[in-house]
Gaussian input, Z-matrix of N, CA and C with variables (Angstrom, degrees):
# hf/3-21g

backbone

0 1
 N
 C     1     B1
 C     2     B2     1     A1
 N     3     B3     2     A2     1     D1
 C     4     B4     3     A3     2     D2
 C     5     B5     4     A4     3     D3
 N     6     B6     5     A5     4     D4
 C     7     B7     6     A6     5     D5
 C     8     B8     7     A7     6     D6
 N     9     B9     8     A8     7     D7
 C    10    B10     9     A9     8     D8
 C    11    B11    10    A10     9     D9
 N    12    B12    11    A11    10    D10
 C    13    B13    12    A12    11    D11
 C    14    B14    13    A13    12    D12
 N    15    B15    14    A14    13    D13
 C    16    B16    15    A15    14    D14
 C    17    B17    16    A16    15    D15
 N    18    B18    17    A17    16    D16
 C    19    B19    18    A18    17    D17
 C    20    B20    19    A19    18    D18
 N    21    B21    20    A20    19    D19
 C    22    B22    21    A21    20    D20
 C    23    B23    22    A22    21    D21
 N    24    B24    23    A23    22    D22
 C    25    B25    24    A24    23    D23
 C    26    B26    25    A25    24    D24
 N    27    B27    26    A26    25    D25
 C    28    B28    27    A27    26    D26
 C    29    B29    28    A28    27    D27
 N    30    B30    29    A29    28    D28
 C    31    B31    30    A30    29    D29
 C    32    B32    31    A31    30    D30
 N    33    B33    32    A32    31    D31
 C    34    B34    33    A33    32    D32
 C    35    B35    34    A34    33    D33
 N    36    B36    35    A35    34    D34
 C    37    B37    36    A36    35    D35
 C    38    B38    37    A37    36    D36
 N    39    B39    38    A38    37    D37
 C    40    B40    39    A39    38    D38
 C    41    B41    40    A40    39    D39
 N    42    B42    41    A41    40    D40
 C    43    B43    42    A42    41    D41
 C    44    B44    43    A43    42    D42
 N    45    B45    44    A44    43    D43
 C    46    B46    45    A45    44    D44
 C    47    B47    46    A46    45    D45
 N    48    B48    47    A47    46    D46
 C    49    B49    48    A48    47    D47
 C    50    B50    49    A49    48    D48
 N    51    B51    50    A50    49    D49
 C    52    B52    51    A51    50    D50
 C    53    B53    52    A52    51    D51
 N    54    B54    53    A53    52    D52
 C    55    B55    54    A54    53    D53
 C    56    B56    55    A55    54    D54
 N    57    B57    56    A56    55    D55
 C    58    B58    57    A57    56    D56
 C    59    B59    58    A58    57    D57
 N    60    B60    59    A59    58    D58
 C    61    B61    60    A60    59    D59
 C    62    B62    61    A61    60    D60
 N    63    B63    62    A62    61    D61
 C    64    B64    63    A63    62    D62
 C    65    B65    64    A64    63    D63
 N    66    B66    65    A65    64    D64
 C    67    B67    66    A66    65    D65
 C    68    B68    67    A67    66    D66
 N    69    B69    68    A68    67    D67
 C    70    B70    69    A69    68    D68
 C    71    B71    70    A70    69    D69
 N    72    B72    71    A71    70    D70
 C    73    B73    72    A72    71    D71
 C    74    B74    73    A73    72    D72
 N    75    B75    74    A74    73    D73
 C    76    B76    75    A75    74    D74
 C    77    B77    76    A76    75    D75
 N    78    B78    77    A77    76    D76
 C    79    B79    78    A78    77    D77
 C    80    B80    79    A79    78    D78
 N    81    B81    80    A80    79    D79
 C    82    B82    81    A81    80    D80
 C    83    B83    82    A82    81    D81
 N    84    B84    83    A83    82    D82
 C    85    B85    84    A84    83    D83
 C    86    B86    85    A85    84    D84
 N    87    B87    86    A86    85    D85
 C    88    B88    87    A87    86    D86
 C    89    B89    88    A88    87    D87
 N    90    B90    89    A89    88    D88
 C    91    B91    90    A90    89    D89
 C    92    B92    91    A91    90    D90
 N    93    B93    92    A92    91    D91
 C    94    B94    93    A93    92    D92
 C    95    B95    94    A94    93    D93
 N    96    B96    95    A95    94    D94
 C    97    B97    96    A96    95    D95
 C    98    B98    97    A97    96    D96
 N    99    B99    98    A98    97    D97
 C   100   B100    99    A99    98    D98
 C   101   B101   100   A100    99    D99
 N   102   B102   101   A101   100   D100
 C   103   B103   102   A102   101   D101
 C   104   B104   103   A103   102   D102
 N   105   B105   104   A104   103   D103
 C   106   B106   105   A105   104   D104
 C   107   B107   106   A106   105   D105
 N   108   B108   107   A107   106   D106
 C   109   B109   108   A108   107   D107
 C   110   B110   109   A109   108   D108
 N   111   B111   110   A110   109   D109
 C   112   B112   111   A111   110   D110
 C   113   B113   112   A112   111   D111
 N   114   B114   113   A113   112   D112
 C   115   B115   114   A114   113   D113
 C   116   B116   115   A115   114   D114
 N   117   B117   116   A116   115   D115
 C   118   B118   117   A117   116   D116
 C   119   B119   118   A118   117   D117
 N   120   B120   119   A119   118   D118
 C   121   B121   120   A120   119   D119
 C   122   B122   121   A121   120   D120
 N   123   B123   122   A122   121   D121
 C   124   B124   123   A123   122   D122
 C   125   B125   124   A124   123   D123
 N   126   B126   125   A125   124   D124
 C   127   B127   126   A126   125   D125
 C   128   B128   127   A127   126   D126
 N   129   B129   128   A128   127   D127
 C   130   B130   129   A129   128   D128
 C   131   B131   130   A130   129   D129
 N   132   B132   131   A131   130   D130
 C   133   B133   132   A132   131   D131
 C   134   B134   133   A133   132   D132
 N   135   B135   134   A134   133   D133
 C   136   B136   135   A135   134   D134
 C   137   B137   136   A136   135   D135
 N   138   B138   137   A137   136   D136
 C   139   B139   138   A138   137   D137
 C   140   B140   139   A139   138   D138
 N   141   B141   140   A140   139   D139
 C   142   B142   141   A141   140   D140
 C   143   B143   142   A142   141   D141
 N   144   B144   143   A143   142   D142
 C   145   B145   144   A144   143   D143
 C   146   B146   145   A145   144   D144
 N   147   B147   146   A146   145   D145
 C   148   B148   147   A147   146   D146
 C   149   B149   148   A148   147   D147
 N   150   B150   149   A149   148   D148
 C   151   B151   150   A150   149   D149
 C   152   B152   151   A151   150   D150
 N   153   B153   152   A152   151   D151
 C   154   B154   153   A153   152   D152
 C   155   B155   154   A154   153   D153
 N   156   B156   155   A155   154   D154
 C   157   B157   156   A156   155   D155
 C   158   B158   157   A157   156   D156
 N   159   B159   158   A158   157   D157
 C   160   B160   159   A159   158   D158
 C   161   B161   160   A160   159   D159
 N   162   B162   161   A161   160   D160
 C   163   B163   162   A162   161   D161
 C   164   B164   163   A163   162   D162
 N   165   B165   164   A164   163   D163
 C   166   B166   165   A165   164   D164
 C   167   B167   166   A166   165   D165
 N   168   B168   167   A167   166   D166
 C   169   B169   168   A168   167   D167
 C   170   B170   169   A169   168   D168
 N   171   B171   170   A170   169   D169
 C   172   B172   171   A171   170   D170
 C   173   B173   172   A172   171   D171
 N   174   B174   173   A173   172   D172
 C   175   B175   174   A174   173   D173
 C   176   B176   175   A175   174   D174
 N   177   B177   176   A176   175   D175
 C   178   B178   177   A177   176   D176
 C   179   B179   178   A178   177   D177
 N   180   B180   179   A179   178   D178
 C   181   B181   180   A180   179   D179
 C   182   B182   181   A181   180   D180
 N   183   B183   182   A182   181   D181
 C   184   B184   183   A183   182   D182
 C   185   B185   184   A184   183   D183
 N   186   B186   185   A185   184   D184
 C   187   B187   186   A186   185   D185
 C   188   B188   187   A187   186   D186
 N   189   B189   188   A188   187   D187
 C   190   B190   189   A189   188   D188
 C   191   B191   190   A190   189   D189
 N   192   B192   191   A191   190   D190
 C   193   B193   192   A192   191   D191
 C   194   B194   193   A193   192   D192
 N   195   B195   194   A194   193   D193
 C   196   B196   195   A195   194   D194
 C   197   B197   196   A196   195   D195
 N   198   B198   197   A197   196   D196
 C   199   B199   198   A198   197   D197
 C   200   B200   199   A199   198   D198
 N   201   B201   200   A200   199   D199
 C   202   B202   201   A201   200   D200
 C   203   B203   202   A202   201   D201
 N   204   B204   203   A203   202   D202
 C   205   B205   204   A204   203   D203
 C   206   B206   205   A205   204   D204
 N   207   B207   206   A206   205   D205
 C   208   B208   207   A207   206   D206
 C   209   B209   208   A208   207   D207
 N   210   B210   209   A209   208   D208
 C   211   B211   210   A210   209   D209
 C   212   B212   211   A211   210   D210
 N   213   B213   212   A212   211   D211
 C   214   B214   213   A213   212   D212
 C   215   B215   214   A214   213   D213
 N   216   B216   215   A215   214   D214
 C   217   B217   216   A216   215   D215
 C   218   B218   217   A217   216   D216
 N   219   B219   218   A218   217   D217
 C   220   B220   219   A219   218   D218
 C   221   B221   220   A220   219   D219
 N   222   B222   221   A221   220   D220
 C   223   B223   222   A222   221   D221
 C   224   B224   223   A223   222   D222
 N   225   B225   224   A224   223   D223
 C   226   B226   225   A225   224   D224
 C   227   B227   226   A226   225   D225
 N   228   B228   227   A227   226   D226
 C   229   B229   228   A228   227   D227
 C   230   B230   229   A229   228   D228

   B1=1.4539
   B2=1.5274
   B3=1.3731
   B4=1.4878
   B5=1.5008
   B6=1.3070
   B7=0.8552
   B8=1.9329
   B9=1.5692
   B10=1.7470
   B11=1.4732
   B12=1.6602
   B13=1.4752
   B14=1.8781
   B15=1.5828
   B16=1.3809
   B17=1.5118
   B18=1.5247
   B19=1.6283
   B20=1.2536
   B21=1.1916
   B22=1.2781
   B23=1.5516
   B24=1.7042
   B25=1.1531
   B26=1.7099
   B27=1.7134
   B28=1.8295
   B29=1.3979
   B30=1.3542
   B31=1.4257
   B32=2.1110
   B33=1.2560
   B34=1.6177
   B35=1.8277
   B36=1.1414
   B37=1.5032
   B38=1.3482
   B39=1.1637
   B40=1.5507
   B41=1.3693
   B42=1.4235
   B43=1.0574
   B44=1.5265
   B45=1.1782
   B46=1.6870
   B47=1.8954
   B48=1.4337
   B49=1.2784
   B50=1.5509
   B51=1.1553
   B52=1.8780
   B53=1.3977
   B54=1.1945
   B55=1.6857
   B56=1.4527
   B57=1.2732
   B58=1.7007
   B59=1.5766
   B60=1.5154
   B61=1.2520
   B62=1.2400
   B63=1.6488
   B64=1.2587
   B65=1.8272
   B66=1.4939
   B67=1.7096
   B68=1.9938
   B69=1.2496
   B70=1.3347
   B71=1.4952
   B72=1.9749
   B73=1.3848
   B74=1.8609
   B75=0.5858
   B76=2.0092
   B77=1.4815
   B78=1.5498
   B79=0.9871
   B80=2.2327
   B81=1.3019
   B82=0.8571
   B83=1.8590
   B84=1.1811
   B85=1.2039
   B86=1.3103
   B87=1.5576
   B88=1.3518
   B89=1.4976
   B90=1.5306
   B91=1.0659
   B92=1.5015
   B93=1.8520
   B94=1.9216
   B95=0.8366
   B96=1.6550
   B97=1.3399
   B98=1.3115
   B99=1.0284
   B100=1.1840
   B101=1.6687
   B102=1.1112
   B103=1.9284
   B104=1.5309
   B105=0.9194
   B106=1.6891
   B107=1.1599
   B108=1.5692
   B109=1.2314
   B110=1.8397
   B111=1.2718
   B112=1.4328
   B113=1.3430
   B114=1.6748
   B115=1.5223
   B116=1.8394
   B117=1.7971
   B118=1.2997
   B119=1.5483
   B120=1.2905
   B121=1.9140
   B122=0.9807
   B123=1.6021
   B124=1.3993
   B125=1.5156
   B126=1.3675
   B127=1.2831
   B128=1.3289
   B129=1.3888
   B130=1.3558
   B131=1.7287
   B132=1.7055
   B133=1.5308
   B134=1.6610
   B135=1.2144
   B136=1.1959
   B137=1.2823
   B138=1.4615
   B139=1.4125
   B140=1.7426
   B141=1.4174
   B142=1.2539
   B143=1.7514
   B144=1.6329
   B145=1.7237
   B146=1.5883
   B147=1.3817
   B148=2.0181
   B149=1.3638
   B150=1.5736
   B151=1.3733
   B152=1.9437
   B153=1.3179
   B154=1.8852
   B155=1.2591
   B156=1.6605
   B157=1.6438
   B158=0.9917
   B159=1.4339
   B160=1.8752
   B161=1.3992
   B162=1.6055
   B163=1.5647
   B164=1.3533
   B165=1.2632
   B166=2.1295
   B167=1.2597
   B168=1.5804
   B169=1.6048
   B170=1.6000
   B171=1.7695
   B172=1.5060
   B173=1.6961
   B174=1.4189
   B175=1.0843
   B176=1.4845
   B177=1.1269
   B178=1.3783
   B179=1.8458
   B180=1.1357
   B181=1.6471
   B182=1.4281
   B183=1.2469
   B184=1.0683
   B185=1.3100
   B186=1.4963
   B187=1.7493
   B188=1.5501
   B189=1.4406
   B190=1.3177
   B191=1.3623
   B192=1.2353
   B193=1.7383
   B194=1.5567
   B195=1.5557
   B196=1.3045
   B197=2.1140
   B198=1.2059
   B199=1.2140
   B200=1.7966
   B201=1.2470
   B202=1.4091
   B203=1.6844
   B204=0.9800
   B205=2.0242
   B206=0.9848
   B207=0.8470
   B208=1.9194
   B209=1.6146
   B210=0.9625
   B211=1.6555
   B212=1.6951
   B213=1.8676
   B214=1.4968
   B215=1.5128
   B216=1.3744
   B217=1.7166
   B218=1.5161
   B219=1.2048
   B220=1.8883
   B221=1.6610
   B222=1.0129
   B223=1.6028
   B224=1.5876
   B225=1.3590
   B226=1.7259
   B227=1.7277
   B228=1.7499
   B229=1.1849
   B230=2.1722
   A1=110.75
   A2=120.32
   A3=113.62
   A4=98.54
   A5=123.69
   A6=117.89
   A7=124.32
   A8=91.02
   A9=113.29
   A10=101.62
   A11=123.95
   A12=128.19
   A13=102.22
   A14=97.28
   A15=97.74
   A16=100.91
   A17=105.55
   A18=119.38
   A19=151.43
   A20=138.87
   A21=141.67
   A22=102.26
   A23=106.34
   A24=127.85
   A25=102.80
   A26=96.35
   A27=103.88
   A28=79.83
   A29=129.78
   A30=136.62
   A31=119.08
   A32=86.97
   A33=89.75
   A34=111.74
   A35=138.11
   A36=134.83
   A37=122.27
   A38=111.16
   A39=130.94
   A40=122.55
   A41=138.91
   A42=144.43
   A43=134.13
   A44=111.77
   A45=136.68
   A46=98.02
   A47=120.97
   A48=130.77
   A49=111.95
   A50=115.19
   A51=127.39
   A52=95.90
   A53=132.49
   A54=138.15
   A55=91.99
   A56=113.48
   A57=138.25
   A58=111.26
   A59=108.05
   A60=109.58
   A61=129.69
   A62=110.49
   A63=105.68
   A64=100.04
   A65=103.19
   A66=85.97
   A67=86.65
   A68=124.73
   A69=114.45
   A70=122.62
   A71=115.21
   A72=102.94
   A73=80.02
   A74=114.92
   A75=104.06
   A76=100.58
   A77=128.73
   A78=94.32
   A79=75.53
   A80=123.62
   A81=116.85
   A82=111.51
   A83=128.25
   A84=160.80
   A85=133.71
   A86=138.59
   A87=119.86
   A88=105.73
   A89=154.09
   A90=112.96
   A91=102.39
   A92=80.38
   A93=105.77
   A94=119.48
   A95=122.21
   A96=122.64
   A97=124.24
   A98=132.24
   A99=139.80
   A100=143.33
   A101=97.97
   A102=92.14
   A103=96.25
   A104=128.81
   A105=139.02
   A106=90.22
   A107=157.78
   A108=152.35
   A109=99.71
   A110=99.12
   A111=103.07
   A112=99.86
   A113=126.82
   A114=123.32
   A115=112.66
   A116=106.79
   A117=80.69
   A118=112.89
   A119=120.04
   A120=115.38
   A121=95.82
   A122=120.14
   A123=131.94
   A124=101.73
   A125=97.57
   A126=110.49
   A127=138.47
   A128=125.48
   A129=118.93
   A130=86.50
   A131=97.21
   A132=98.11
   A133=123.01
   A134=118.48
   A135=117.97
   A136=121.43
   A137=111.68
   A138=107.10
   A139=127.51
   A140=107.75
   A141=114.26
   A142=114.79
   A143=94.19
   A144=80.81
   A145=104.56
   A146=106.53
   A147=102.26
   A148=95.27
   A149=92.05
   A150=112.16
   A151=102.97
   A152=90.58
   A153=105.25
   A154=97.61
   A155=98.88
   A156=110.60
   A157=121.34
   A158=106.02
   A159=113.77
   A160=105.68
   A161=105.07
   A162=113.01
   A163=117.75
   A164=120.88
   A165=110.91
   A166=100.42
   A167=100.77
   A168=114.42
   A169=119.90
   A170=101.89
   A171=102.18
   A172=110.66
   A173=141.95
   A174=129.80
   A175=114.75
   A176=123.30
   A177=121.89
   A178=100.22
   A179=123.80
   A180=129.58
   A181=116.16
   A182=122.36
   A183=127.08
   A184=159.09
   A185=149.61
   A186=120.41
   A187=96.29
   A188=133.52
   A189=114.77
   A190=129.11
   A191=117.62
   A192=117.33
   A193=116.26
   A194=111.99
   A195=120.97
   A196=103.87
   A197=118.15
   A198=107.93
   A199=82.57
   A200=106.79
   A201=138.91
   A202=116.78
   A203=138.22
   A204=117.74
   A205=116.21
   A206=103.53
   A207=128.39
   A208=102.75
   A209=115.51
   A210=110.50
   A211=105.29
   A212=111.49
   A213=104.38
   A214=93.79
   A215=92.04
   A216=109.02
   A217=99.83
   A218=109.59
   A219=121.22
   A220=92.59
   A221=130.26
   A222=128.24
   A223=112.76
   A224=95.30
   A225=109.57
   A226=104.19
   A227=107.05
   A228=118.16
   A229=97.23
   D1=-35.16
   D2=-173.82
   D3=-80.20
   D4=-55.11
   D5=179.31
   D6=-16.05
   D7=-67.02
   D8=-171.96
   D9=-62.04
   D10=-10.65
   D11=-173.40
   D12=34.38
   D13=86.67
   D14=-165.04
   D15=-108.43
   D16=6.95
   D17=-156.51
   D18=63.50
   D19=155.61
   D20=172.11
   D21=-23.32
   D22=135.13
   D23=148.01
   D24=-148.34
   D25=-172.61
   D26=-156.31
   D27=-127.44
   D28=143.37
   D29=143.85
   D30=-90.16
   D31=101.91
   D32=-171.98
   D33=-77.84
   D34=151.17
   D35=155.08
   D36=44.15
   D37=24.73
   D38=-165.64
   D39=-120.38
   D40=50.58
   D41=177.72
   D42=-39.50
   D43=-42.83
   D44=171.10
   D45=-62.92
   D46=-46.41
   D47=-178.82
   D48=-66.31
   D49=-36.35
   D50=-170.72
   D51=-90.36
   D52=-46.01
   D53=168.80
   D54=-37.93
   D55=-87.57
   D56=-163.25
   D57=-41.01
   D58=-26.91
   D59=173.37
   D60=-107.84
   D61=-8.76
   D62=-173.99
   D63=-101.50
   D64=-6.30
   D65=-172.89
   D66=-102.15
   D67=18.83
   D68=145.70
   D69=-98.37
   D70=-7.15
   D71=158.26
   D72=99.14
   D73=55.62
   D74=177.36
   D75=-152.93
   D76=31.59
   D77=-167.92
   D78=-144.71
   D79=119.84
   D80=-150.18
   D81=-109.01
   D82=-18.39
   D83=154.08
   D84=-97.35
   D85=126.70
   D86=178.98
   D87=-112.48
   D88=111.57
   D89=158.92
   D90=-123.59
   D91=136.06
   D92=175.02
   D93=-97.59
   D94=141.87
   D95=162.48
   D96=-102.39
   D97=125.12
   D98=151.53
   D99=-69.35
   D100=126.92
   D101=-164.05
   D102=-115.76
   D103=160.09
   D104=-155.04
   D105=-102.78
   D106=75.56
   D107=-179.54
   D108=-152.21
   D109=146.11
   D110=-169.32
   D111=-123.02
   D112=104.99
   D113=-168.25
   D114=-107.71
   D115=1.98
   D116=174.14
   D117=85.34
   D118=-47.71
   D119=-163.20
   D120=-178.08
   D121=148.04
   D122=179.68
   D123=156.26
   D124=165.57
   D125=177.53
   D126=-71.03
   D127=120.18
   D128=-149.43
   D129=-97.70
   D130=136.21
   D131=173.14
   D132=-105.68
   D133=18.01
   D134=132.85
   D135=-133.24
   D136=72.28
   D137=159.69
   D138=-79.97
   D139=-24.71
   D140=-175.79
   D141=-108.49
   D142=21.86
   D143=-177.12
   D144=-109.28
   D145=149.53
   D146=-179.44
   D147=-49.42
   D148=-177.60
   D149=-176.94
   D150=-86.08
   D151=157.58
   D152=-168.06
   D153=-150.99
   D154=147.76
   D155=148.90
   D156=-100.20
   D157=155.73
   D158=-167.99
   D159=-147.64
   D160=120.21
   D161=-175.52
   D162=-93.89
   D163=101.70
   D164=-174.18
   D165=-55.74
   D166=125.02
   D167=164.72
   D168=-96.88
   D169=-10.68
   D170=149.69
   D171=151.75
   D172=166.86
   D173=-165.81
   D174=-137.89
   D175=161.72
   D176=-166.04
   D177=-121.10
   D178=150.28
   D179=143.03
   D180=-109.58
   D181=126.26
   D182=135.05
   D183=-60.66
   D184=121.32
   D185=-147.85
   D186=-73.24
   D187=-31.83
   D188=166.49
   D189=-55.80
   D190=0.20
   D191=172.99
   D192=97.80
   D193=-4.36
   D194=178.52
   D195=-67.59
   D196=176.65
   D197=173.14
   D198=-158.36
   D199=151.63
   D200=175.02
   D201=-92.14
   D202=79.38
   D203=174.17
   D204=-117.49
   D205=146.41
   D206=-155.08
   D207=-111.05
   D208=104.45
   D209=164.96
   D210=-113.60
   D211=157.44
   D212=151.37
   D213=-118.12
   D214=173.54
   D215=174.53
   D216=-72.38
   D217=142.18
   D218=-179.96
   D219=-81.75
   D220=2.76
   D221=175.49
   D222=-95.00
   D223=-32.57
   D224=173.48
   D225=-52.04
   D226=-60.85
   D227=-141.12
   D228=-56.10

C-alpha cells in the first residue's frame, strides 16, 4: 500500500485491522481517543502487536473530558 502511495485513510473500531497493520509497519500515525469512562474489560488494541516506538506529535483536551493523542511511528520519522 505505501508503496502504490494510494493515500491517507482512517482505520475506525477495528482492532484485529490496526494489529494486522501495524505489525506489517503500514500504519504511520496513531491518533487515540480517549473517553473518561472506566469499563473494567475490553479489548486491548494492541495486545498482539510487537513492540514499537512512538513519538507524541501532540494532544488535545476536551471540556467533556475526552482527550485527542497523536503519535507517529519512530520508524516513519
Amino acid at each position: 500500500m505505501k508503496e502504490q502511495e494510494s493515500g491517507d485513510f482512517t482505520i475506525l473500531g477495528s482492532g484485529s485491522i490496526v494489529q494486522q497493520f501495524a505489525n506489517l509497519g503500514l500504519i504511520d500515525e496513531y491518533h487515540l481517543v480517549v473517553v473518561p469512562v472506566i469499563l473494567g474489560a475490553g479489548k486491548s488494541l494492541f495486545k498482539d502487536i510487537k513492540e514499537m516506538s512512538l513519538k507524541l506529535l501532540g494532544a488535545r483536551g476536551f471540556k467533556n473530558g475526552i482527550v485527542l493523542i497523536k503519535y507517529i511511528s519512530a520508524e516513519s520519522i
